[in-house]
Backbone bond lengths (Angstrom), bond angles and torsions (degrees), N, CA, C in turn:
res aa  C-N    CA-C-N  psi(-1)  N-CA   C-N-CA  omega(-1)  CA-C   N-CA-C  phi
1 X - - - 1.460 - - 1.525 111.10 -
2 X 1.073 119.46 -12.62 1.611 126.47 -149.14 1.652 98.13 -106.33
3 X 0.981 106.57 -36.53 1.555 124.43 160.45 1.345 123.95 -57.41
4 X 1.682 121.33 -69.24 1.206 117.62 143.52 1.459 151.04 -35.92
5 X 1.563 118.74 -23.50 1.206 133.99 119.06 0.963 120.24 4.63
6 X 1.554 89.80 -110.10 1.508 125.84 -169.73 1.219 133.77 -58.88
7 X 1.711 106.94 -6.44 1.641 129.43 170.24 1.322 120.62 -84.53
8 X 1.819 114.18 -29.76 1.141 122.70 179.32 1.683 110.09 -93.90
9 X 1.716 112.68 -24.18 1.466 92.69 153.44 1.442 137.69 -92.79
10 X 1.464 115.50 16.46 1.313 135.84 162.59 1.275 98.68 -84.34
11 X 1.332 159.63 -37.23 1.098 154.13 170.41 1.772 104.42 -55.15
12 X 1.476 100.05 -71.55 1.726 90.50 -175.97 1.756 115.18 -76.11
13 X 0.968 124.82 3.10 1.165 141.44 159.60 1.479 115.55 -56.29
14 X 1.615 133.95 -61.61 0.814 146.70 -174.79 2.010 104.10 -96.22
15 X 1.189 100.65 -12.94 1.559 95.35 -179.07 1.722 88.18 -78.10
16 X 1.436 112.40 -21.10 1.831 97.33 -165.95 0.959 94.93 -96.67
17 X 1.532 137.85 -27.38 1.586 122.06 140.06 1.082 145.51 41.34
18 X 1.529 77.54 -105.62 1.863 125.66 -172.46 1.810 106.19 -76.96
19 X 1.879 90.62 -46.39 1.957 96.03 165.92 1.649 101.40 -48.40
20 X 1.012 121.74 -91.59 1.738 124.05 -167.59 1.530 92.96 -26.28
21 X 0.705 124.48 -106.72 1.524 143.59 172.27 1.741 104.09 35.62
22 X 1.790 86.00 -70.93 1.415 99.01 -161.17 1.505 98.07 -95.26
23 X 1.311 125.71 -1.63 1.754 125.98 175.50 1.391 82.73 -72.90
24 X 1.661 123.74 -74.03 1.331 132.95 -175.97 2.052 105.74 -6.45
25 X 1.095 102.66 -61.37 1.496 101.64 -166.75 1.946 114.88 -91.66
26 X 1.724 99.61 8.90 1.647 90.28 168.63 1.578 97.83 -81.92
27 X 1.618 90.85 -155.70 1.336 110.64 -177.76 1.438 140.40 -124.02
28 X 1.761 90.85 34.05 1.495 132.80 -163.90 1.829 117.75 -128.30
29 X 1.122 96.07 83.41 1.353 107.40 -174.42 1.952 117.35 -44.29
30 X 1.473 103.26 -47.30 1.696 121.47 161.83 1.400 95.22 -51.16
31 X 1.184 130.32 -51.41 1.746 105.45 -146.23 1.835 91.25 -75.90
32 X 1.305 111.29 -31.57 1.866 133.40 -157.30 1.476 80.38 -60.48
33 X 1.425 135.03 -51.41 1.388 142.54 -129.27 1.441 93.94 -107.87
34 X 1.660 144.16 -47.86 1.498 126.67 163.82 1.284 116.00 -80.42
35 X 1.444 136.84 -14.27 1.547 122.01 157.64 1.775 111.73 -68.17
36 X 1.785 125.34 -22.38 1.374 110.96 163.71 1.169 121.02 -54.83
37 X 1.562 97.36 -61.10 1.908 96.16 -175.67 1.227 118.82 -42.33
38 X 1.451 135.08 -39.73 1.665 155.91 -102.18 1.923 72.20 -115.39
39 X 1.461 112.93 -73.26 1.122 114.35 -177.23 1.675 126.28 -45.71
40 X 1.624 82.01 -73.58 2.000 81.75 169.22 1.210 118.68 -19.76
41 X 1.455 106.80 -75.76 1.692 122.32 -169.45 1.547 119.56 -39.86
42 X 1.566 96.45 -35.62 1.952 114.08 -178.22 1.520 101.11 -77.81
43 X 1.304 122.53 -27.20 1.600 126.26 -171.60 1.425 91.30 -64.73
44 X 1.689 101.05 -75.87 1.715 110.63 -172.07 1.607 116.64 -31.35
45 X 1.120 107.63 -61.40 1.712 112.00 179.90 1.335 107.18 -35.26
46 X 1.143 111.74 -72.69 1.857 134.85 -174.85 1.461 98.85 -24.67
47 X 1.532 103.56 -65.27 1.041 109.05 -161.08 1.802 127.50 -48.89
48 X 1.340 109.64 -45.97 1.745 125.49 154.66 1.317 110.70 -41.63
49 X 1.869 120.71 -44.53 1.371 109.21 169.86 1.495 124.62 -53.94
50 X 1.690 121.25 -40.29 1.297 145.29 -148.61 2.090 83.29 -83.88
51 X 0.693 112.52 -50.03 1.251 113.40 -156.46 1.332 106.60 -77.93
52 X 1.203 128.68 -51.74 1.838 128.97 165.78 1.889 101.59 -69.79
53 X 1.241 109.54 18.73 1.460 87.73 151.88 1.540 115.88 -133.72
54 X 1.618 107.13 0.89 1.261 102.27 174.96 1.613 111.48 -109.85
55 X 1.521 101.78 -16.97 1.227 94.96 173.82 1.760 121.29 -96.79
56 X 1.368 113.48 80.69 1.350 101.89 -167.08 1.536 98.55 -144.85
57 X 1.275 116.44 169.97 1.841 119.95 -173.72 1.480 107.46 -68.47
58 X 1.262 114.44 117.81 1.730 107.04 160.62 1.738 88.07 116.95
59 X 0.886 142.42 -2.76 1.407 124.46 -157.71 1.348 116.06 -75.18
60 X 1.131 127.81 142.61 1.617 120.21 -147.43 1.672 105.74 -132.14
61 X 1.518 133.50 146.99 1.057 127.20 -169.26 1.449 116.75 -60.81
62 X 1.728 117.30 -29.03 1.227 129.25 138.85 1.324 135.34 -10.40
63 X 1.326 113.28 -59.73 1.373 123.40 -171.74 1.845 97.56 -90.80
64 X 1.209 115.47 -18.42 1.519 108.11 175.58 1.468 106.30 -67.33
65 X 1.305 115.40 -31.82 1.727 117.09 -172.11 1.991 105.85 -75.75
66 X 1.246 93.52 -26.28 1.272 119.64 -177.00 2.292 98.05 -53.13
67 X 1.290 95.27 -72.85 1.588 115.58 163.64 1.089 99.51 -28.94
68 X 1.480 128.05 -92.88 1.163 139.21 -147.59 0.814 125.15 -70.11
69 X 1.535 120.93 -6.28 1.797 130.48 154.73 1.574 107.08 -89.95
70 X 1.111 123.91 -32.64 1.674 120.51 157.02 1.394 120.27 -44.88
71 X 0.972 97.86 -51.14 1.909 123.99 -157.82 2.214 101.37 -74.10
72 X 1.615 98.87 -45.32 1.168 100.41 175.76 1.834 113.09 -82.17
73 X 1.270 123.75 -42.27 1.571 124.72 167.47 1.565 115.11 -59.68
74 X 0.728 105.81 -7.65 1.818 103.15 168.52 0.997 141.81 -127.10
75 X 1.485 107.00 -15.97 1.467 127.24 131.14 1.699 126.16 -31.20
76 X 1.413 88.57 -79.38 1.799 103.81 -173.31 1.505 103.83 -74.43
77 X 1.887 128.23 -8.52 1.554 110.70 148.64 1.123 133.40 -87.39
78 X 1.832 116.70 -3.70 1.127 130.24 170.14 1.453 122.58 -74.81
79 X 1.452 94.48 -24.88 1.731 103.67 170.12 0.867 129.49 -95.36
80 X 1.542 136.51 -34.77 1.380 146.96 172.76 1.929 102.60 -55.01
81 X 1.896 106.64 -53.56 1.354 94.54 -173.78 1.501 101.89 -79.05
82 X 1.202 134.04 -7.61 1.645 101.96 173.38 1.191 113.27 -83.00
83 X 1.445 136.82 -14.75 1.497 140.22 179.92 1.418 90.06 -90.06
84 X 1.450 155.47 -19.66 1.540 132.17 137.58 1.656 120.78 -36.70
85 X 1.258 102.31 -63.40 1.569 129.19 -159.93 1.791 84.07 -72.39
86 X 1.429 137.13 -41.06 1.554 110.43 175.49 1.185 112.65 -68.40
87 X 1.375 119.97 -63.87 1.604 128.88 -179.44 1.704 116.85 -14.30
88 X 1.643 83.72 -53.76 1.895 96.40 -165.87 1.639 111.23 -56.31
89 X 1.586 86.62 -58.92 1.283 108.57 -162.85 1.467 127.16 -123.19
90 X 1.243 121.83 -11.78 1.885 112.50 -170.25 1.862 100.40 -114.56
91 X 1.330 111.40 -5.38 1.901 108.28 -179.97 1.584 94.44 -120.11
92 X 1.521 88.47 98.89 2.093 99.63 159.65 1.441 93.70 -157.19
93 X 1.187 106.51 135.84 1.698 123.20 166.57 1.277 81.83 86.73
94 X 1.190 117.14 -156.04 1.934 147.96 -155.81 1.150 92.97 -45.35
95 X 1.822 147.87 -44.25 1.439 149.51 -143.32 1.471 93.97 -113.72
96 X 1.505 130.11 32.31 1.753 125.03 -172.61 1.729 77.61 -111.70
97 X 1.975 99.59 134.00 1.043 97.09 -168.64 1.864 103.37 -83.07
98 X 1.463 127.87 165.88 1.704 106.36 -160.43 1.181 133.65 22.86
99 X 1.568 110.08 44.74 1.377 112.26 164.24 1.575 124.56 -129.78
């Protein structure tokens, strides 16, 4: 379960990311300023997840490979769909990124 978790907040984790990221380069200081928090806040959480699962009795180099195929698949779907989900819909007018 702890895995499953932690895959789906690696997804919005990195979807808020990719938001900052690409708010970072509009031309809307507000939008730059609730995609920071949005992220931070998703980092912090994670992070309590990351730690009661690596820091625990028995943990095996196994289960690190285990992570790091979690950690990379939900990542790189957290980013790909939020650079969908901006494109479509959250950059027009002042928040269009180079525009």
């Amino acid at each position: 379960m702890s895995l499953v978790l932690w895959f789906l907040l690696l997804v919005v984790q990195n979807a808020a990311f990719t938001w900052v990221s690409r708010a970072r380069n509009s031309g809307s200081y507000g939008y730059h300023a609730i995609a920071a928090v949005f992220s931070n806040g998703i980092w912090f959480v994670s992070q309590f997840l990351l730690i009661g699962m690596v820091v625990r009795p028995g943990m095996q180099l196994s289960d690190a490979y285990h992570l790091g195929a979690v950690y990379i698949a939900g990542t790189v779907t957290g980013s790909v769909l939020m650079h969908w989900v901006s494109v479509r819909w959250l950059e027009q007018g002042k928040r269009k990124v180079g525009g």
